[in-house]
N, C-alpha and C positions, 0 to 999 in steps of 0.2 A: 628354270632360272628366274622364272617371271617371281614367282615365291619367295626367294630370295629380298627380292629388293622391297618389297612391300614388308619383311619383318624388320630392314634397317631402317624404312621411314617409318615405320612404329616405334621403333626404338630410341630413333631422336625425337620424336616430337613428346612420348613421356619424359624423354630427359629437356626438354626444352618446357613442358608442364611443370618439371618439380623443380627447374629451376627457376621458373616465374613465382610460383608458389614461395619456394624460400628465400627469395627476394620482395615479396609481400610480406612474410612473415616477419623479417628481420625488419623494414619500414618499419612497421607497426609499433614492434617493438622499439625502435628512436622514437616516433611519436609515444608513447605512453611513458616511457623514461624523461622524453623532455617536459609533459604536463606534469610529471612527478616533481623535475627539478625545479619546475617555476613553481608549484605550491610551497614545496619546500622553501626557497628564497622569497614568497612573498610572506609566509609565515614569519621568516627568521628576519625578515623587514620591517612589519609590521611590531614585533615583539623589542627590535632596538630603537624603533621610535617611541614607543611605550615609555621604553627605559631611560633616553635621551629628554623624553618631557619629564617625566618623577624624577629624575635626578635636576631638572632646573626648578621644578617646582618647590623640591625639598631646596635647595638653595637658596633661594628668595625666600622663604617662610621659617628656615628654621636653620640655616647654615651663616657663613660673615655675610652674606649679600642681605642680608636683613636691614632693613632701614631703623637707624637710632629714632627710638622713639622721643617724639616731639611732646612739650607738654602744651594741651589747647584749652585755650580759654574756657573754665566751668562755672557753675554757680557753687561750685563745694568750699566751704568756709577756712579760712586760713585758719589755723591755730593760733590761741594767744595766749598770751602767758597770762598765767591766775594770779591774779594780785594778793600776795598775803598779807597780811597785816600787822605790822611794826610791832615790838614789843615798846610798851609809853614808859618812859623813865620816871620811877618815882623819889617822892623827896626825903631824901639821907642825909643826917648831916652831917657834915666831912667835918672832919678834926682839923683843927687851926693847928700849924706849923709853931713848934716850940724850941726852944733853943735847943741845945742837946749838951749836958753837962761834961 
């Protein structure tokens, strides 16, 4: 009878082995799932901040938030008008007003 019981405390304690084992193994696996998760979300973080700055950049630069350009004092020369030159009247001589018959 002694034999006996030395095969049932072999028997629990492989099963109390392979249930520690697949209780490490499952851990393991949450740790490596959750480093997956946070690269994942630090990627997908990193990639809407990206997008959040070029989209305010492109707004200020090239969207309505653009500032009305100012005009600033230059040395660049105004335009003037070209002065042409009159035609000079010359001397015609006009007919004297006559009765009219």
């Amino acid at each position: 009878m002694a034999s006996g019981a030395g095969k049932k405390g072999d028997r629990a304690a492989k099963e109390r082995a392979r249930l520690y084992l697949a209780r490490q193994e499952y851990h393991q696996g949450l740790q490596r799932r959750r480093r997956r998760d946070n690269l994942i979300a630090g990627i997908a973080g990193g990639a809407l901040i990206l997008a959040v700055v070029g989209g305010q950049l492109a707004y200020y630069t090239l969207g309505p938030g653009t500032p009305a350009p100012v005009p600033s004092p230059s040395a660049t020369p105004t335009p003037t008008t070209a002065v042409t030159p009159s035609p000079t009247p010359t001397a015609t001589s006009t007919p004297s007003p006559s009765p009219t018959p």
